[in-house]
N, CA, C and O of each residue as an XYZ file, in Angstrom:
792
protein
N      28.440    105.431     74.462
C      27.789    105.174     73.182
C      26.408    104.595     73.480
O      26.341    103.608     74.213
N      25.288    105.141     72.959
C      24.067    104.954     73.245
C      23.725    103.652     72.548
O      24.568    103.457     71.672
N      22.670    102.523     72.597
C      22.357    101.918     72.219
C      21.771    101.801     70.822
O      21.768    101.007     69.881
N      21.201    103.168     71.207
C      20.571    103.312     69.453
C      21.482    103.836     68.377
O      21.104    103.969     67.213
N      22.575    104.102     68.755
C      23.810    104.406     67.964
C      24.383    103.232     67.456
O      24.338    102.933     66.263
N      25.133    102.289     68.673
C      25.440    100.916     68.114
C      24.079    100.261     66.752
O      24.215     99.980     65.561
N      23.258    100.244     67.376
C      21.600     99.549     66.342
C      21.934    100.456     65.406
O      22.515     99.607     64.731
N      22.107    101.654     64.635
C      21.954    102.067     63.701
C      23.329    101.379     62.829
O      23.229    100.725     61.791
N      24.312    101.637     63.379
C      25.287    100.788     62.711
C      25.652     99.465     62.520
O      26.506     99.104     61.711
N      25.070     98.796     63.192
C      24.923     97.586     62.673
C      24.004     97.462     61.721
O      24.303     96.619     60.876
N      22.595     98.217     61.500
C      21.700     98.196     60.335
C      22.584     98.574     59.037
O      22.454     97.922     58.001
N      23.464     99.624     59.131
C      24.123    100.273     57.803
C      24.796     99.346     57.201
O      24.608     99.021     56.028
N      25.865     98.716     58.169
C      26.859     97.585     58.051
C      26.163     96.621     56.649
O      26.576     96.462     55.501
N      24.869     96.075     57.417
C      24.315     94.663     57.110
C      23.783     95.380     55.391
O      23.936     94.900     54.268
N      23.042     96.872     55.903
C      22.669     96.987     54.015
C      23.639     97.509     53.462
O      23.489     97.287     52.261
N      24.816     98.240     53.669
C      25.693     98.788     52.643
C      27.126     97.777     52.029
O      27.737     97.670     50.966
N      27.183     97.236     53.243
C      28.334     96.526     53.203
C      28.460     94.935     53.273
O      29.464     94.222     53.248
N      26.924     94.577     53.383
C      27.246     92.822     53.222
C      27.863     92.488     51.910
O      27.649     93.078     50.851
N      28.723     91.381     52.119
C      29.140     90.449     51.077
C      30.348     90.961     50.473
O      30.761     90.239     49.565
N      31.233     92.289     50.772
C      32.313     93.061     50.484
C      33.357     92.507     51.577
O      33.220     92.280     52.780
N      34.563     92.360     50.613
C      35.464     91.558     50.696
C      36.794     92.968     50.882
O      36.641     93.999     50.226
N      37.928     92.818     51.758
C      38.808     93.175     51.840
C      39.050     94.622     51.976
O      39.709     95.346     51.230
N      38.232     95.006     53.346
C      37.888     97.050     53.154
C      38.646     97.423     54.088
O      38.682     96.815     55.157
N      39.447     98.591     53.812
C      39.883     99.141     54.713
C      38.739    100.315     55.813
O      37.791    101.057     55.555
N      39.177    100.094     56.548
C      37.452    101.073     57.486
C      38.392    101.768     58.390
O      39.484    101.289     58.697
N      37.888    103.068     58.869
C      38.766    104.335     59.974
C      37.330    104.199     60.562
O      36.378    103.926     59.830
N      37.206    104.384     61.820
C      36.526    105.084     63.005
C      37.459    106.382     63.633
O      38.381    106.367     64.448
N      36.718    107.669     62.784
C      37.109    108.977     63.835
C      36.374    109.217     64.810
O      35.144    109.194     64.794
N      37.012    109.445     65.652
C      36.344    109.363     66.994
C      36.029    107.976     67.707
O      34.904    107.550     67.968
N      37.034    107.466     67.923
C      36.740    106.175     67.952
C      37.159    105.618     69.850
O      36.922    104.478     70.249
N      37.662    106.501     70.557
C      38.117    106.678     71.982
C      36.760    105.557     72.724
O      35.678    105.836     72.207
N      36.687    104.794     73.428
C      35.855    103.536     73.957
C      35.567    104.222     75.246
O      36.283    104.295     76.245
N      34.069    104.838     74.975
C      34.012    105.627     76.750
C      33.349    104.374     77.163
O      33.753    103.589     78.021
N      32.022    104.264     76.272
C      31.484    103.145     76.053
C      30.282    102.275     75.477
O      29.096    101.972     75.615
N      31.374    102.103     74.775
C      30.652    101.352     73.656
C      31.880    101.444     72.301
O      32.827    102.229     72.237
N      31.580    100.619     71.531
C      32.533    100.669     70.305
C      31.453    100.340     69.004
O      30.309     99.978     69.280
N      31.866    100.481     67.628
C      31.553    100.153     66.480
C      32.702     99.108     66.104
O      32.553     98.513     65.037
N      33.793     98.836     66.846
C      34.457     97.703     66.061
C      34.083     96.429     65.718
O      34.404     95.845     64.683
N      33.229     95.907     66.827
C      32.584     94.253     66.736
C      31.924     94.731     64.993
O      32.135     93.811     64.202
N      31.441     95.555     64.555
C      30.556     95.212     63.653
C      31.606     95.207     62.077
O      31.365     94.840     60.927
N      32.551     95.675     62.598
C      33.914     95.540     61.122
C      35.133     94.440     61.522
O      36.314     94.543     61.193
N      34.538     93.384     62.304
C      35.271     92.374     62.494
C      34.941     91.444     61.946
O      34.266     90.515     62.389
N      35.502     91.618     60.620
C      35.156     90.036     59.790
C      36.279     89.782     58.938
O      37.179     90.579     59.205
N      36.551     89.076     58.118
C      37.538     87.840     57.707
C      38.046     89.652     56.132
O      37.472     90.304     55.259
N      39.238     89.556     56.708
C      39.560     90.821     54.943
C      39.170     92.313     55.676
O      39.560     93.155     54.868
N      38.671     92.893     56.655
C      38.374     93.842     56.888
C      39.320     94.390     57.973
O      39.479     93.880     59.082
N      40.081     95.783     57.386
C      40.952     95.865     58.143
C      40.690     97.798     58.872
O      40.892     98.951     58.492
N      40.099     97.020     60.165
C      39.452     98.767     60.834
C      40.688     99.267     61.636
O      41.607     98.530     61.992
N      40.591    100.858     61.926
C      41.604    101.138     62.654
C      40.801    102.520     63.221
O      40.246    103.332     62.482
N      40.845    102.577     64.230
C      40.320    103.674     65.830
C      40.746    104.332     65.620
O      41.913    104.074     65.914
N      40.660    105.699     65.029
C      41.561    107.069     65.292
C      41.031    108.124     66.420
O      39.804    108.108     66.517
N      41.671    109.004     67.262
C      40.761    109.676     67.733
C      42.165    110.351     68.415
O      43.261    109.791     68.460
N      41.833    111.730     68.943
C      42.962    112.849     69.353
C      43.655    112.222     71.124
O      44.746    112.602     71.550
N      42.860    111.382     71.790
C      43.801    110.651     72.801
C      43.957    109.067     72.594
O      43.283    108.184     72.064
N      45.121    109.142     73.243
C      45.273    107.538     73.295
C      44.629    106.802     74.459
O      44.691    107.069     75.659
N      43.897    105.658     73.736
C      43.087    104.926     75.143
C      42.653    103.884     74.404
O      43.153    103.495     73.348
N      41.379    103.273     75.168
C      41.011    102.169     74.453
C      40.101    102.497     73.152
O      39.205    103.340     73.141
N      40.397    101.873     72.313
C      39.934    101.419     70.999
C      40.361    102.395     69.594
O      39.679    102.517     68.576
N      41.839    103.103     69.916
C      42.184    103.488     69.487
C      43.741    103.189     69.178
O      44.684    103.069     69.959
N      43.689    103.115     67.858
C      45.185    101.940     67.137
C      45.940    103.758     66.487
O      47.166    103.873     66.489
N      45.363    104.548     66.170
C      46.171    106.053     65.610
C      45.919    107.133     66.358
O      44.734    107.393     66.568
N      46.679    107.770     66.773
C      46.526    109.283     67.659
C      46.833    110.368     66.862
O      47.927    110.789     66.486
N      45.487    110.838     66.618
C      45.834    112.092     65.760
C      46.420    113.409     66.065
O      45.770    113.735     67.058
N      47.228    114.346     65.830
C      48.115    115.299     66.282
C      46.716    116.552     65.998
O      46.916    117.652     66.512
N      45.755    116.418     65.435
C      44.695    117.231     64.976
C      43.511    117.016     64.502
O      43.440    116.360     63.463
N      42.193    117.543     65.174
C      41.268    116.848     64.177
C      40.900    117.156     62.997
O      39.912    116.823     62.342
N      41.930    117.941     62.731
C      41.760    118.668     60.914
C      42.392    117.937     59.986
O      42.280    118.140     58.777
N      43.517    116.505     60.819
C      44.544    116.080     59.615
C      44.155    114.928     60.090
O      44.336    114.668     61.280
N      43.456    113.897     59.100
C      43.656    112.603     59.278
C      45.337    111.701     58.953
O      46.175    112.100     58.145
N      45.437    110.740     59.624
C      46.872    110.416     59.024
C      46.865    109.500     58.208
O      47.717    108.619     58.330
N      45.724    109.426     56.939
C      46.230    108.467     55.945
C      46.347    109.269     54.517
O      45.894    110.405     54.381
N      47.049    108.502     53.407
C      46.662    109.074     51.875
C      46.022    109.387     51.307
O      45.370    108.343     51.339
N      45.362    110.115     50.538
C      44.567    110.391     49.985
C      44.241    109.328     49.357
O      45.091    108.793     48.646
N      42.897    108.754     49.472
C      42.035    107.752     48.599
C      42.415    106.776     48.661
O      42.712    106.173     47.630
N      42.588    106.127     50.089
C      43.055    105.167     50.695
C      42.453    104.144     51.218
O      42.817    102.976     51.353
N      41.044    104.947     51.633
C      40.425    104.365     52.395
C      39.201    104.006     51.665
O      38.938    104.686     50.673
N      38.017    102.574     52.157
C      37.064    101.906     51.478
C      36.217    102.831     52.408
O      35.658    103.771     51.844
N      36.016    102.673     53.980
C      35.110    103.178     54.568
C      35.060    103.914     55.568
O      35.467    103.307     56.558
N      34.815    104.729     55.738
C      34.479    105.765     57.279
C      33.073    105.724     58.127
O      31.898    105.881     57.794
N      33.714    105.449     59.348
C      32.652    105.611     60.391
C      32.884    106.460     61.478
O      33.803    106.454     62.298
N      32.027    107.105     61.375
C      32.103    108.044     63.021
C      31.308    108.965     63.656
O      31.044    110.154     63.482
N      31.016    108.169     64.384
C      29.851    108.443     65.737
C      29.887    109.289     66.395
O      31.036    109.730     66.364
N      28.968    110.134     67.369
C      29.358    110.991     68.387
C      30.333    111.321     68.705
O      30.877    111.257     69.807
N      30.690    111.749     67.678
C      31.946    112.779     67.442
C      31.849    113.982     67.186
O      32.338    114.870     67.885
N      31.100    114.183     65.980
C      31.098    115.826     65.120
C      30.464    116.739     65.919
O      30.336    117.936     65.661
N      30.043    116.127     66.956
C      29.248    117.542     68.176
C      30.536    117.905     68.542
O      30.418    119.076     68.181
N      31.391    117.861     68.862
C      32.547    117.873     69.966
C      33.786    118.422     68.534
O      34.588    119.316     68.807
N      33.791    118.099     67.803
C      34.579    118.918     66.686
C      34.138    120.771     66.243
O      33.267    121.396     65.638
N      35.224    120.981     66.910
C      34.703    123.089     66.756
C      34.513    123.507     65.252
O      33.703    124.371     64.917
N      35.507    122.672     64.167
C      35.244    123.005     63.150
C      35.019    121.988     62.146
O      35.804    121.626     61.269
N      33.791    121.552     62.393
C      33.700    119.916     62.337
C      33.831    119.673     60.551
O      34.227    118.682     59.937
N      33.224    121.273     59.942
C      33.644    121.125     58.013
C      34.719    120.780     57.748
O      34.693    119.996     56.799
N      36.134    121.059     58.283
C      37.026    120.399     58.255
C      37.353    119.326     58.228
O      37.798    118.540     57.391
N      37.101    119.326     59.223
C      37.492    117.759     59.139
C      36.312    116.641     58.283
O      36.608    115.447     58.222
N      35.337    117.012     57.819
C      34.707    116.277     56.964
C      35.458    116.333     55.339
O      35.442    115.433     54.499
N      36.137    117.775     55.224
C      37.052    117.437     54.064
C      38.014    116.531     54.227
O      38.254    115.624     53.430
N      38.686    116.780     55.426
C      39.969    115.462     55.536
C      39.117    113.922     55.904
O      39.758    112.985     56.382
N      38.130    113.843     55.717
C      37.265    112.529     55.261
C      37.184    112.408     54.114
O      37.627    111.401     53.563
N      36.576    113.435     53.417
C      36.605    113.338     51.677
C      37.704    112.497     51.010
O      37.835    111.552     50.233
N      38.481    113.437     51.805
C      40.052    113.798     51.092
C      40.611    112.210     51.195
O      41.224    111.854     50.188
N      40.524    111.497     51.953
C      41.028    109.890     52.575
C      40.413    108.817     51.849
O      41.055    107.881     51.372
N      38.974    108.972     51.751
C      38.437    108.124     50.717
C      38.169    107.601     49.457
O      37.574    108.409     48.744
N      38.398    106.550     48.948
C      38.271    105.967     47.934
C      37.064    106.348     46.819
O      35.852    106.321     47.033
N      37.569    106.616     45.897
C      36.147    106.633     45.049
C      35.123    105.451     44.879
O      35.447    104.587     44.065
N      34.040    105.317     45.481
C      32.948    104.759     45.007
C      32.905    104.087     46.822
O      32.092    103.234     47.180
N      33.866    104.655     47.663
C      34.222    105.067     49.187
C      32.700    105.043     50.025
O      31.879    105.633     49.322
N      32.312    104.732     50.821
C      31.435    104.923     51.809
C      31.715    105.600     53.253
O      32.455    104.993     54.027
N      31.014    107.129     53.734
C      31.164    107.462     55.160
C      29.282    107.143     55.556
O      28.244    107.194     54.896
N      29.563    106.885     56.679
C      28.839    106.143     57.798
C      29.064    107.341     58.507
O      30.121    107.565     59.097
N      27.866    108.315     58.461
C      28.010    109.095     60.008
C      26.906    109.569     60.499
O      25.876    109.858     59.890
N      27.145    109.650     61.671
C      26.170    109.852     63.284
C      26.721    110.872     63.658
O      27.938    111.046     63.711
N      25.563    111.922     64.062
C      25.635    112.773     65.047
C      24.501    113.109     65.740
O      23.575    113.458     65.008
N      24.220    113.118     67.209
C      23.122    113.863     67.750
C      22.282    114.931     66.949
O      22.788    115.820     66.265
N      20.901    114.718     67.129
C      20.114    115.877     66.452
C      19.696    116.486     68.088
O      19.408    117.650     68.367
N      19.745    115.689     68.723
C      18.943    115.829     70.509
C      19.833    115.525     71.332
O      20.836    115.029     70.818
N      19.839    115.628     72.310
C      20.641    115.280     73.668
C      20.706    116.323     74.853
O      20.332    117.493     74.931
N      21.385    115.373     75.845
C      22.165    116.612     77.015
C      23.132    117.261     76.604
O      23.117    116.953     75.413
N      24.238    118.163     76.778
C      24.820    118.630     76.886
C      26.323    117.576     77.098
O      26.023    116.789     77.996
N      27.297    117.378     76.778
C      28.356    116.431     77.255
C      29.359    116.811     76.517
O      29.803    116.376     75.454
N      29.799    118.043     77.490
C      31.321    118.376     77.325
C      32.465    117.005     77.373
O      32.592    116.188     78.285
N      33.284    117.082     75.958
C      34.304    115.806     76.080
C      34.837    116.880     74.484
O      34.290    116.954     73.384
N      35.922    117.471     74.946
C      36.305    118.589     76.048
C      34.705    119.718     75.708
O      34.229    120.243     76.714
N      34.233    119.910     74.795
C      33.553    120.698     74.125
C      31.932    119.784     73.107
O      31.738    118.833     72.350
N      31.314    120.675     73.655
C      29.888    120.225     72.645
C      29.546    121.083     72.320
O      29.099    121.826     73.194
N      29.509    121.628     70.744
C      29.374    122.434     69.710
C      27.945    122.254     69.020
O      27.413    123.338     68.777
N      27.376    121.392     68.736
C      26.836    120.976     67.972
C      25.781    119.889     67.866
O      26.043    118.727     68.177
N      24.355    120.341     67.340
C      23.621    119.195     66.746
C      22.984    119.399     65.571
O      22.614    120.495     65.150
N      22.803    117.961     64.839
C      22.506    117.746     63.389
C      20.985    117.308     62.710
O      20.249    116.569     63.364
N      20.630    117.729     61.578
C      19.266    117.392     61.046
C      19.284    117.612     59.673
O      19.604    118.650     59.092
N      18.862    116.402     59.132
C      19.200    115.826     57.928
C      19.849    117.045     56.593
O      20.663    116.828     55.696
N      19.091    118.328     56.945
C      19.663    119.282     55.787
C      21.116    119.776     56.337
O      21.693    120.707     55.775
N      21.545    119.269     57.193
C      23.009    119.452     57.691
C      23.641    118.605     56.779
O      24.581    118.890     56.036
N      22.927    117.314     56.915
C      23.748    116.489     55.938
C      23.935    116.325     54.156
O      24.761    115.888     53.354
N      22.718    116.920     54.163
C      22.739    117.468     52.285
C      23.671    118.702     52.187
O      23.840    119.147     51.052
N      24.170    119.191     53.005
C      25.006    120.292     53.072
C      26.499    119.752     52.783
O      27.080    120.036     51.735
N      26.789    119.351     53.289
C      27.848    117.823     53.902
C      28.145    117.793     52.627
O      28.883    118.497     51.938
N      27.207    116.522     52.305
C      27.040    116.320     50.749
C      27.635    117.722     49.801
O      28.807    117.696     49.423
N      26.997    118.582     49.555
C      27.070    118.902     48.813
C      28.574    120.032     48.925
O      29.044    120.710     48.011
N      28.968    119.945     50.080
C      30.623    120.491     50.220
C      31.264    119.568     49.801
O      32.076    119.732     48.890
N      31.090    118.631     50.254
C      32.250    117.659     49.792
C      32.365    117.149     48.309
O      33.427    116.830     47.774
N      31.028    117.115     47.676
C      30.812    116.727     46.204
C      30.608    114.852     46.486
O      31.188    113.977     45.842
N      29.758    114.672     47.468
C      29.473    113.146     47.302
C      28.256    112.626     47.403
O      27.522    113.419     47.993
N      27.670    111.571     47.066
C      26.350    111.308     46.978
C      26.213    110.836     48.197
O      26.885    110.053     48.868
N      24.638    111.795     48.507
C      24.192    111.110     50.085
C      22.804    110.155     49.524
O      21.727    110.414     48.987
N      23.440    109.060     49.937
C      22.737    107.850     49.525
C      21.017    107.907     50.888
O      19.830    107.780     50.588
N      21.482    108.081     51.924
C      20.171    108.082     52.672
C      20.554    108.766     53.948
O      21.742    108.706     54.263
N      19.984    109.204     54.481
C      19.506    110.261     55.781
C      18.474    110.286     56.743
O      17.441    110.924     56.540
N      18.615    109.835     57.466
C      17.038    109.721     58.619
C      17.471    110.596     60.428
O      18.655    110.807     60.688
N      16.786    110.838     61.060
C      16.838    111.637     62.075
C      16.030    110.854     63.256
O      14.845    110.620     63.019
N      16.602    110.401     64.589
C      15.543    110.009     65.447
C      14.714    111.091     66.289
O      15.147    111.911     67.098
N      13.304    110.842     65.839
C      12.569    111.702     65.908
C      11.861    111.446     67.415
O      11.582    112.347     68.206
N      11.648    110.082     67.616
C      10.727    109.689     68.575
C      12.047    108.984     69.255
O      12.990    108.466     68.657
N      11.859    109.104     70.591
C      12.861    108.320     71.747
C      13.254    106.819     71.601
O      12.224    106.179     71.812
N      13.985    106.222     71.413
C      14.269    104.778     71.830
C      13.890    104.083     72.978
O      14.037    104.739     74.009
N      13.499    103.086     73.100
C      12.907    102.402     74.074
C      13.703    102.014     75.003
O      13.264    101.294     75.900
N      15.045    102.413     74.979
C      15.811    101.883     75.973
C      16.129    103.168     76.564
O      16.305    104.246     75.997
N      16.181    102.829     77.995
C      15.935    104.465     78.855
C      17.707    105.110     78.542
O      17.916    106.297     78.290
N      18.648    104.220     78.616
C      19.774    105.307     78.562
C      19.770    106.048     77.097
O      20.202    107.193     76.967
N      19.289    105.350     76.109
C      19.023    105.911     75.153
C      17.892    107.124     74.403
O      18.055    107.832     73.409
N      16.774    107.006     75.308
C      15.692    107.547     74.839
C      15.780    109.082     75.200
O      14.764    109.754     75.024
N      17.272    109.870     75.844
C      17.033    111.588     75.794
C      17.479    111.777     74.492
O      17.004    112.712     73.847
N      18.532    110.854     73.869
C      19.444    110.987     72.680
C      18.622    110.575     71.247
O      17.680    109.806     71.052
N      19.406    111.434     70.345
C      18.442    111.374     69.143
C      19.719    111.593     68.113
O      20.282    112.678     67.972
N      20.047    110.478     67.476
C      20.969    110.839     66.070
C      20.441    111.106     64.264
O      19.692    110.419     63.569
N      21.058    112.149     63.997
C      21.047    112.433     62.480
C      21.990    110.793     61.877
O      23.181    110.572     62.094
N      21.185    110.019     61.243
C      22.651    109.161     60.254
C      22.203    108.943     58.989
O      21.122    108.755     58.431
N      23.531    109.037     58.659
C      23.664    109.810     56.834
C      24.626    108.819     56.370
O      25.611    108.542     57.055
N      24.300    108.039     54.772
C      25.548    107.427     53.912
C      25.898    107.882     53.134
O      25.005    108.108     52.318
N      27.082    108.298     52.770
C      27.712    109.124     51.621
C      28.527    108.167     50.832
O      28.853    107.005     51.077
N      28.725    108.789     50.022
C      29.295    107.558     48.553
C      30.401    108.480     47.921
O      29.856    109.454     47.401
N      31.355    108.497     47.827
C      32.401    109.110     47.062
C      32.329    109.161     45.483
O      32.911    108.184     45.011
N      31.897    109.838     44.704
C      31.768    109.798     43.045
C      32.756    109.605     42.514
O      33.670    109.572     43.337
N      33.131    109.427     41.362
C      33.942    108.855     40.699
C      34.703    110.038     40.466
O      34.228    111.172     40.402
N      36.297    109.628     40.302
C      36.860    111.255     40.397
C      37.499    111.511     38.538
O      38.430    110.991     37.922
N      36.516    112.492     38.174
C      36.460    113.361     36.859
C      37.602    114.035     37.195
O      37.915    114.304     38.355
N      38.168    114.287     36.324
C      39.382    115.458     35.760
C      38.749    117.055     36.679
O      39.468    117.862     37.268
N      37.737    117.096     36.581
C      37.488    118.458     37.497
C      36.933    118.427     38.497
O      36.642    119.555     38.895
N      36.523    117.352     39.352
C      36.517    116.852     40.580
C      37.708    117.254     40.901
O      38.134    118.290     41.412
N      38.274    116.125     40.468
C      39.820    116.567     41.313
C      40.451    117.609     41.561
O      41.157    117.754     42.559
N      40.222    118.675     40.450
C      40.574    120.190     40.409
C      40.111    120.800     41.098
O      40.625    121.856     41.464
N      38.579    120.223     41.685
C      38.048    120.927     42.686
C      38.239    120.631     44.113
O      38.102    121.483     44.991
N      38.476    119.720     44.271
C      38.825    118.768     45.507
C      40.850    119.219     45.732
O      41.333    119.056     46.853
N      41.547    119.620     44.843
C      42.665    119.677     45.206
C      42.510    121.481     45.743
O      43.195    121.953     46.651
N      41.631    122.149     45.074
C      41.425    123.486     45.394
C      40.792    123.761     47.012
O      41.023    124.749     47.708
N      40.251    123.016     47.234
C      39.221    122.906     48.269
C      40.126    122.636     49.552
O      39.915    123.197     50.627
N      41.330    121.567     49.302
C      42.523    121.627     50.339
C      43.210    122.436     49.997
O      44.196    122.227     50.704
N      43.425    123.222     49.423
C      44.442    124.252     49.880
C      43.887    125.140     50.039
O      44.702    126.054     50.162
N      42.251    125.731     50.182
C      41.754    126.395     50.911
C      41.460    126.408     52.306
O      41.382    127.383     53.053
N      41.215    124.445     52.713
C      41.395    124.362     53.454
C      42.718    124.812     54.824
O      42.599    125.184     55.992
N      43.933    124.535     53.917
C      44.549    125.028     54.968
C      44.850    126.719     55.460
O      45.545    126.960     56.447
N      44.285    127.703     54.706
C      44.022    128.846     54.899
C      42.868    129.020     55.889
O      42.801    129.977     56.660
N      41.781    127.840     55.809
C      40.660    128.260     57.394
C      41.294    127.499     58.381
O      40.659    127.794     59.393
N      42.189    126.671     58.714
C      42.663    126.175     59.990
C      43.171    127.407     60.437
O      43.664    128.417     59.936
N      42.743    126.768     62.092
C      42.888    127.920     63.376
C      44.510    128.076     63.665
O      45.252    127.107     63.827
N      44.831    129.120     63.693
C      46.124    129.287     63.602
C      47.284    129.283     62.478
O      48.509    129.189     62.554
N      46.222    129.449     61.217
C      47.184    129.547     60.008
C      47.967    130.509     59.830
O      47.491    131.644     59.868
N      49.391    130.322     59.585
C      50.176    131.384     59.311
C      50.813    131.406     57.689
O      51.213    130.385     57.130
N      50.819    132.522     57.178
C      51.411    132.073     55.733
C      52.996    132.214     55.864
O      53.722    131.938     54.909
């Protein structure tokens, strides 16, 4: 985990989330190669939990898929997750089973490379720039509150080949045809998972 990754999330933390009391928070992709986002959701009522497809450090849930998160629908206050969605093959997916988990009026927190090396973990698919994330937005049906791209290098050398897209999304309030659309949208979903059989 690059430095300027940790710094961006601690900036989001401090403006989206000061002074909020009692949140439930997921980190997908949350495996500790190194570095973590947990120090910054360690406070008094905040209850974070590591998900990510192996078991290791900084991970409390092992997901059987990265298409199925394992909580309820609209369960969750907040999502974070970092240098991850390069390495997800069908990473729209699983941004619905983010949708799909969060709370209305819900916050996702996400990072992905716009720049970098190459870093197979198993697979690198992917990099992001901000109209990726109005895209995002606008699949999922949630407000993207703000979006910025590192354009110019970070001053810290392990950091300065790497460059992240980070985006806040806001879950809207769920209307009678939201939901109609959002319940349609998973069961389309499970017709594009790899290996669907009817």
């Amino acid at each position: 985990m690059h430095l300027s990754s940790l710094e961006h999330v601690e900036q989001l933390v401090g403006r989206y989330l000061q002074g909020l009391d009692a949140l439930t928070v997921i980190d997908v992709g949350s495996y500790d190669v190194n570095g973590s986002y947990r120090p910054f959701f360690s406070r008094p009522g905040w209850r974070y939990t590591g998900v990510d497809l192996t078991a290791g450090p900084n991970v409390d849930r092992v997901m059987t898929s990265p298409y199925r998160l394992p909580f309820a629908s609209h369960s969750v206050d907040v999502i974070v997750s970092g240098q991850a969605f390069e390495h997800v093959q069908f990473f729209w997916l699983t941004w619905l089973e983010m949708v799909r988990v969060l709370k209305p009026g819900g916050h996702i927190l996400l990072l992905a490379p716009s720049r970098g090396p190459e870093h197979r973990y198993p697979q690198d698919c992917w990099r992001f720039y901000p109209d990726a994330y109005r895209a995002l937005a606008a699949y999922g049906d949630l407000e993207l509150l703000e979006v910025s791209t590192d354009w110019n290098a970070h001053a810290d050398p392990d950091s300065a080949p790497w460059g992240d897209t980070v985006g806040v999304f806001r879950q809207r309030p769920m209307s009678a045809l939201t939901r109609l659309r959002r319940r349609a949208m998973q069961r389309l979903r499970h017709w594009l998972l790899p290996g669907y059989r009817a």
